[in-house]
C-alpha positions in Angstrom: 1.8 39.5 199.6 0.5 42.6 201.4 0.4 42.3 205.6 -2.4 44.3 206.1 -1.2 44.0 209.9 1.6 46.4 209.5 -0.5 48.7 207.1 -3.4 48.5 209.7 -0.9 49.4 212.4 1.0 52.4 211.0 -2.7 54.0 209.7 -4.8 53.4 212.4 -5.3 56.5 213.0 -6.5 57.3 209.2 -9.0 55.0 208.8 -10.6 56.4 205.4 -6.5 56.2 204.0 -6.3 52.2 205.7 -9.8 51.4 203.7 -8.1 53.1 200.3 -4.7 51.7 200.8 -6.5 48.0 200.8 -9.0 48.8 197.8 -5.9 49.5 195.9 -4.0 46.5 196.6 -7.5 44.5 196.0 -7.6 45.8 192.1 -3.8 45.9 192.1 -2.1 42.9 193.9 1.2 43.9 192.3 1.6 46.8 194.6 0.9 44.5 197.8 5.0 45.4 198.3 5.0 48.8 198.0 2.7 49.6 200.6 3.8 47.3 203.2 7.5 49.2 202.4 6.0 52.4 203.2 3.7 51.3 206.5 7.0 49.8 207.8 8.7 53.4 207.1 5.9 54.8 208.7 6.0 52.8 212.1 9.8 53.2 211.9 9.7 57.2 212.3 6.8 57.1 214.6 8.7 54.6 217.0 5.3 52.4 217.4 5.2 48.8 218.6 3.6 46.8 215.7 1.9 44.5 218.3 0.2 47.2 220.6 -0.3 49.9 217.4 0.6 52.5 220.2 2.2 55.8 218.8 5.0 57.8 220.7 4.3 61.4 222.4 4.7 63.9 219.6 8.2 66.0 220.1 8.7 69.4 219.9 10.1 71.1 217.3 14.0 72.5 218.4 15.3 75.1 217.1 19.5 75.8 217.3 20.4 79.1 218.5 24.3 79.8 218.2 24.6 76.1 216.2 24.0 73.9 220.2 21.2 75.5 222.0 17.7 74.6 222.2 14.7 76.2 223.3 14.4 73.8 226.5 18.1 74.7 227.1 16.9 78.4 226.5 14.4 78.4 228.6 16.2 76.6 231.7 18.2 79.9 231.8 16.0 82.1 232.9 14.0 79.8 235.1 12.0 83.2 236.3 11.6 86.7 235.6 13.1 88.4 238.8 16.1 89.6 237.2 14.4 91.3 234.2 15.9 94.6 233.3 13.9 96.1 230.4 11.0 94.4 228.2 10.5 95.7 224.5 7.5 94.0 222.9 7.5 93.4 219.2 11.6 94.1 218.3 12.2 93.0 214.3 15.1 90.1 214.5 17.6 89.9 211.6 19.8 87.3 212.4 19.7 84.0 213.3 16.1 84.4 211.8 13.9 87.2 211.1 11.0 87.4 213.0 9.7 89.7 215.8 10.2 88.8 219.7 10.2 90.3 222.7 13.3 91.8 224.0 14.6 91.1 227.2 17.5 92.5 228.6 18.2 90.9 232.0 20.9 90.7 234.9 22.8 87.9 233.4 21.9 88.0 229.7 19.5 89.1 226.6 16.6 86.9 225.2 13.6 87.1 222.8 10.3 85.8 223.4 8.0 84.5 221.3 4.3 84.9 221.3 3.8 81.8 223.2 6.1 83.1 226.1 9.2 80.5 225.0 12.6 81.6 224.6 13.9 81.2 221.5 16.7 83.3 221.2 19.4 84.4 223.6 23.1 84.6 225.3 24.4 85.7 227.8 26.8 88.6 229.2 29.6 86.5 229.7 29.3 84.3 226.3 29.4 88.2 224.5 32.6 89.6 222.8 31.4 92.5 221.3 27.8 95.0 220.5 28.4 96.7 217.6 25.5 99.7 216.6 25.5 101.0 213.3 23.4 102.8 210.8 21.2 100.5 208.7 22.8 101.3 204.8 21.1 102.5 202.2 17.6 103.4 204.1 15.2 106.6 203.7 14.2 106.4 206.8 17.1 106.5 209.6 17.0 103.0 211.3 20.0 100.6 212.7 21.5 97.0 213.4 22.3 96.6 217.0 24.7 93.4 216.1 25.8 90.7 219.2 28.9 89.1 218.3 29.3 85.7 220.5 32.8 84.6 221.9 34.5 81.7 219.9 35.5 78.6 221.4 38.8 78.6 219.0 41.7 80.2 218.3 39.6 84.1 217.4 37.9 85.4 220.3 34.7 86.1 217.6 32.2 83.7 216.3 30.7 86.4 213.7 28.9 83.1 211.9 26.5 82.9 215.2 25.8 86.8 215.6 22.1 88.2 216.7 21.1 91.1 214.7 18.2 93.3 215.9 16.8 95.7 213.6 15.8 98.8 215.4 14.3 102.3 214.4 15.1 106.0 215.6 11.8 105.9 217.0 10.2 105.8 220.4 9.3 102.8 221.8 5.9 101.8 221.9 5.7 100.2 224.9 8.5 99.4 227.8 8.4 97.1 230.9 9.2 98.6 233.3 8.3 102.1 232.3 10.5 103.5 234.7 13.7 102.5 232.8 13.2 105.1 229.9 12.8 108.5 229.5 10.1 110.3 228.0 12.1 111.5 225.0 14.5 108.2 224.6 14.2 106.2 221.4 15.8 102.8 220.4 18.8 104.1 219.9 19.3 105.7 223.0 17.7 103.5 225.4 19.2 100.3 224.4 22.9 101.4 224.8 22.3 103.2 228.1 20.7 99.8 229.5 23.7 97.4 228.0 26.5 99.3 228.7 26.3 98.4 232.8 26.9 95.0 231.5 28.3 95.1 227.9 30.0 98.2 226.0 28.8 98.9 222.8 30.7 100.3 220.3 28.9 102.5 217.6 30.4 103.7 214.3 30.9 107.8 214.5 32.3 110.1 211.7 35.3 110.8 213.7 36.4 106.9 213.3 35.4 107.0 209.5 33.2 108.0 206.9 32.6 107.9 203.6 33.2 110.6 200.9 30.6 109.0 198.7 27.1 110.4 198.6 24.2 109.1 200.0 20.9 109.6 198.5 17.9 110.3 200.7 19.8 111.2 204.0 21.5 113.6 205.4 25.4 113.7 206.6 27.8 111.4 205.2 27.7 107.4 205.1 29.8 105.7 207.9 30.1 102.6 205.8 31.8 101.7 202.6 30.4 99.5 200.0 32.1 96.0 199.4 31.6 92.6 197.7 32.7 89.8 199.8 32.3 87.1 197.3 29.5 87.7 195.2 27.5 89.0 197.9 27.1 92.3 198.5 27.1 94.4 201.9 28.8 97.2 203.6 32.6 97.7 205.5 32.4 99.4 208.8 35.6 100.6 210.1 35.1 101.3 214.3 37.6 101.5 217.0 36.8 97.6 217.7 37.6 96.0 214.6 36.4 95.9 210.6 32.7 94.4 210.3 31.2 93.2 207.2 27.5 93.0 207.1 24.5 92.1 206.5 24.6 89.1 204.7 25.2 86.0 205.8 28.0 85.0 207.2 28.7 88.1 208.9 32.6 89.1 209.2 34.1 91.0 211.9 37.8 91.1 212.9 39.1 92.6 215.7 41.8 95.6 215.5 44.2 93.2 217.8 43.9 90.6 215.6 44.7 92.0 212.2 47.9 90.7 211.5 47.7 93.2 208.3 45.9 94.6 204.8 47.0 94.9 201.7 45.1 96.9 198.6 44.9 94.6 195.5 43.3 95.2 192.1 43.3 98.9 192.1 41.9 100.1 189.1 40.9 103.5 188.1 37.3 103.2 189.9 37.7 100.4 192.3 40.6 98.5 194.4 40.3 95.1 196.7 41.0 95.1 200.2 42.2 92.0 202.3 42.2 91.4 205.8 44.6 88.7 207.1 43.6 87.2 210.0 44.8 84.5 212.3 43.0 80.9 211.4 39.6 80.5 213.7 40.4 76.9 214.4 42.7 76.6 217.6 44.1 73.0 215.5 45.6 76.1 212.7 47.8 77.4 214.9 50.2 79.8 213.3 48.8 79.9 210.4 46.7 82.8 208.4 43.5 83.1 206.3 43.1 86.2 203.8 39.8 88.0 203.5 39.4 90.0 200.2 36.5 92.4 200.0 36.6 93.8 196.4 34.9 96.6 193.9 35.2 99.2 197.1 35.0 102.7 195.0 38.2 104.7 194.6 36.5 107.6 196.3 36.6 105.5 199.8 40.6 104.8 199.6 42.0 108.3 201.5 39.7 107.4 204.5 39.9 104.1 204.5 43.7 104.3 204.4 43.8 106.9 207.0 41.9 104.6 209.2 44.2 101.7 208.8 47.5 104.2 209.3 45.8 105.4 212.4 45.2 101.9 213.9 49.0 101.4 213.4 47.4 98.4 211.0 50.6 96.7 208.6 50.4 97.9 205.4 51.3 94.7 203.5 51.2 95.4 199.7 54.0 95.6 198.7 55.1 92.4 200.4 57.1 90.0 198.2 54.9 87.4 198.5 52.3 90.4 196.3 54.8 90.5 193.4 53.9 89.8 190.1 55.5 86.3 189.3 58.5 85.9 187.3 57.7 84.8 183.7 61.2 83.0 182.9 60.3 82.7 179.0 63.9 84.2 178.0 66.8 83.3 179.9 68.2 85.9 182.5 70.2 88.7 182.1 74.1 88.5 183.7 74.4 90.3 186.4 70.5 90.4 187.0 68.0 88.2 189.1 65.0 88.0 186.8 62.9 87.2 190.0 63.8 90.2 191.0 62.1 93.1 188.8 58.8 93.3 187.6 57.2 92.8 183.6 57.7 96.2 182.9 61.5 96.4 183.8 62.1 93.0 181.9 60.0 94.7 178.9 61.7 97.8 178.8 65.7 95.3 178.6 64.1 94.0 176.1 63.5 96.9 173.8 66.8 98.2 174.8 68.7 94.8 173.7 66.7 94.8 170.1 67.5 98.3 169.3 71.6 97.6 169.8 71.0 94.4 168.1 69.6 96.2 165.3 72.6 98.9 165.1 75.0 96.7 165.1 73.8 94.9 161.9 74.2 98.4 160.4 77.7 99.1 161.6 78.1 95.5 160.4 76.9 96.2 157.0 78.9 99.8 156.3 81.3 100.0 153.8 83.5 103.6 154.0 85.3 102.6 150.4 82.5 101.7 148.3 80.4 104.6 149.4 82.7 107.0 148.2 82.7 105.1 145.0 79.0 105.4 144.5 78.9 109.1 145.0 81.7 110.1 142.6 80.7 108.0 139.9 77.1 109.3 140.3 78.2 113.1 140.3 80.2 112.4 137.1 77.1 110.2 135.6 75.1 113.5 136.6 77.8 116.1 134.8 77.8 113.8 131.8 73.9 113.6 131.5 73.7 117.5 131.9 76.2 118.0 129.3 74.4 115.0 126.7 71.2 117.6 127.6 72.5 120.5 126.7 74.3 119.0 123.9 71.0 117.4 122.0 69.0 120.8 123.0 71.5 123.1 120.5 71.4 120.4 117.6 67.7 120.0 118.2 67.0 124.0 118.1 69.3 124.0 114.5 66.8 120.8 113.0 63.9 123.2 113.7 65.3 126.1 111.9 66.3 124.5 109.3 62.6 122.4 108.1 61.5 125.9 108.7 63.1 127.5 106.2 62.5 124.2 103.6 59.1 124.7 104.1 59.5 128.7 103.1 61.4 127.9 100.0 59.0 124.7 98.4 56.0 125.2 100.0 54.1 122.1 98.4 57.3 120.2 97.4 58.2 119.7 100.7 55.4 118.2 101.6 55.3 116.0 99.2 58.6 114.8 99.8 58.3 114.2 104.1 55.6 112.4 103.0 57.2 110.0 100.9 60.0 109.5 103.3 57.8 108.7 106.3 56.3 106.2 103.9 59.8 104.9 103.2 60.4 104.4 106.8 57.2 102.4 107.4 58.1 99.5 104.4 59.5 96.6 106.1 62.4 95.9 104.2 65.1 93.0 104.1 64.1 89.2 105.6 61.0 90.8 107.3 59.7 92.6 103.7 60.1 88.5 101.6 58.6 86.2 105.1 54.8 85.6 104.8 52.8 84.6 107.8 51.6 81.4 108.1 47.8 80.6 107.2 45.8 80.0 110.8 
């Protein structure tokens, strides 16, 4: 049975949807339930007392910035707007989300605005690790990612996963509050890092730190980034004197140099070799122990440069470690004297050859007889002597046959004939048991 009570309650403010809800469950009783179950859901979420019908004050929407902050918490901040540095109206955000704010660098911290004057972004200077600038990849026209990495609460002193990325381009700024805090001829790229480095250094990637030997289409000068897969997603390695970032895809990776513990090259083919990072667990619960980062299908032509950088850093080279070794088959059982877990597939390929080939040779010195060899050859050169002389032998008596029908033929003429003929007829007769037996009727 329906209670219109509840249904009345939870659409009283639709009164066209009430009068429809109670037409249906006139023609259809058997749905009485269903609606009653879904006007109870509804009064459940709005938080309304079924006796009073009153609804609850709608909430605002919150949105996380850095996973725990709200815009409220945002926005209790920066209660005012005395300690405002520099104003940028309409900057493109990548990261946490991509829309356009305005940029506010202030005394204690950086923020975006939205168009209704709330905070919606932001962090302060002390909650920063790092600012990282670097050239945006693969664009014709030249722009960059000015990248805010957040301190960690764990063990790494990063939180990469919570970064803000701000897409800027080499271009003058449109407008800036106060105007006094540019110069005529600054751009993006040059007023931003002259503003943050009072509070924040920012580290930018340079050709002196690294840069790639591959070519890059559209632009001038060389790339200062190196392709890489992390995953199946693909993005860009940037080698700088603060660490290894991978960007732009989310999550974002960036480990600093001081917390490499080492790299090793895997995979390396003729066009393309792995690279992995090791890198202390973030969790502070991990202690001690290690996670490996691989970034893969980095092109060939990127290994002098990267490897350079990595020598330079004093980085540990780790690929030739033991733990990297190919792992010992054990199919046939070890050698004396030798630790199969101690070569590699080829070696162990190579015994093996070895050991077949003396195998083999000494089934032949097995099998050799000195005596009966000797044997063989003398009775063969006398079987030869004799053959040659049986040759020359039937040659001579053959010749004196020839010379001899010759002259028969001379003498008789006719005769002859007549008489071969009647001997090869002779010699075709079956005579004896074969000449008297008949063959059977079939």
């Amino acid at each position: 049975m329906a209670d219109f009570r509840t249904i009345s309650a939870a659409l009283s403010s639709r009164p066209a949807l009430e009068s429809a809800v109670s037409q249906a469950i006139a023609q259809s009783p058997q749905t009485a339930p269903l609606f009653t179950s879904l006007a109870e859901y509804i009064l459940e979420i709005q938080g309304a007392n079924t006796n009073t019908g009153q609804l609850p004050a709608v909430k605002k929407r919150r949105l996380d910035v850095n996973g725990t902050a709200s815009v409220s918490t945002l926005n209790d901040q920066w209660p005012d707007d005395s300690t405002l540095v520099l104003s940028i109206p309409d900057v493109s955000f990548v990261l946490p989300q991509r829309k356009k704010y305005a940029l506010e660098l202030l005394a204690n911290g950086v923020r975006g605005r939205n168009a209704g004057g709330l905070v919606e972004v932001g962090i302060q200077w002390k909650d920063i690790a790092y600012i990282i600038l670097t050239p945006q990849p693969d664009k014709a026209t030249p722009s960059f990612y000015l990248t805010i990495l957040p301190s960690s609460s764990g063990k790494s002193r990063v939180s990469a996963g919570d970064a803000i990325v701000l897409s800027l381009p080499d271009a003058v700024p449109k407008s800036i509050n106060p105007s006094s805090a540019a110069n005529t001829i600054d751009t993006f790229i040059t007023l931003l890092p002259r503003v943050i480095s009072p509070y924040k250094p920012v580290t930018a990637a340079d050709t002196s730190t690294f840069k790639s030997a591959a070519p890059q289409p559209g632009r001038k000068g060389p790339a200062l980034h190196a392709k890489a897969f992390r995953g199946s997603k693909e993005g860009s390695l940037f080698f700088l004197d603060s660490g290894i970032l991978w960007g732009f895809k989310k999550p974002l990776f960036f480990a600093p140099l001081d917390e490499i513990l080492g790299v090793a090259y895997t995979s390396i083919l003729q066009r393309t070799f792995n690279l992995v990072v090791t890198i202390p667990k973030s969790s502070a619960e991990n202690d001690g122990e290690v996670e490996e980062v691989e970034f893969s299908m980095i092109d060939q032509i990127d290994f002098p440069s990267i490897s350079g950088f990595i020598a330079d850093r004093n980085v540990q080279d780790g690929s030739l470690a033991a733990s990297r070794r190919a792992k010992a088959s054990n199919i046939n059982p070890p050698t004396e004297g030798i630790d199969e877990n101690e070569t590699t597939e080829l070696e162990r390929a190579q015994r093996e050859i070895e050991a077949a080939e003396d195998d083999a040779e000494d089934e032949e010195e097995e099998d050799y007889d000195p005596g009966s060899e000797g044997e063989s050859e003398g009775e063969g050169n006398t079987s030869e002597d004799e053959g040659v002389g049986v040759a020359e032998a039937g040659s001579g008596e053959i010749d004196d046959d020839d010379g001899e029908e010759d002259l028969i033929s001379v003498e008789l003429g006719s005769q002859a004939e007549s008489v071969n003929g009647a001997s090869e007829k002779s010699a075709t007769k079956p005579s004896g048991a074969f000449a008297k037996r008949k063959l059977p009727n079939r």
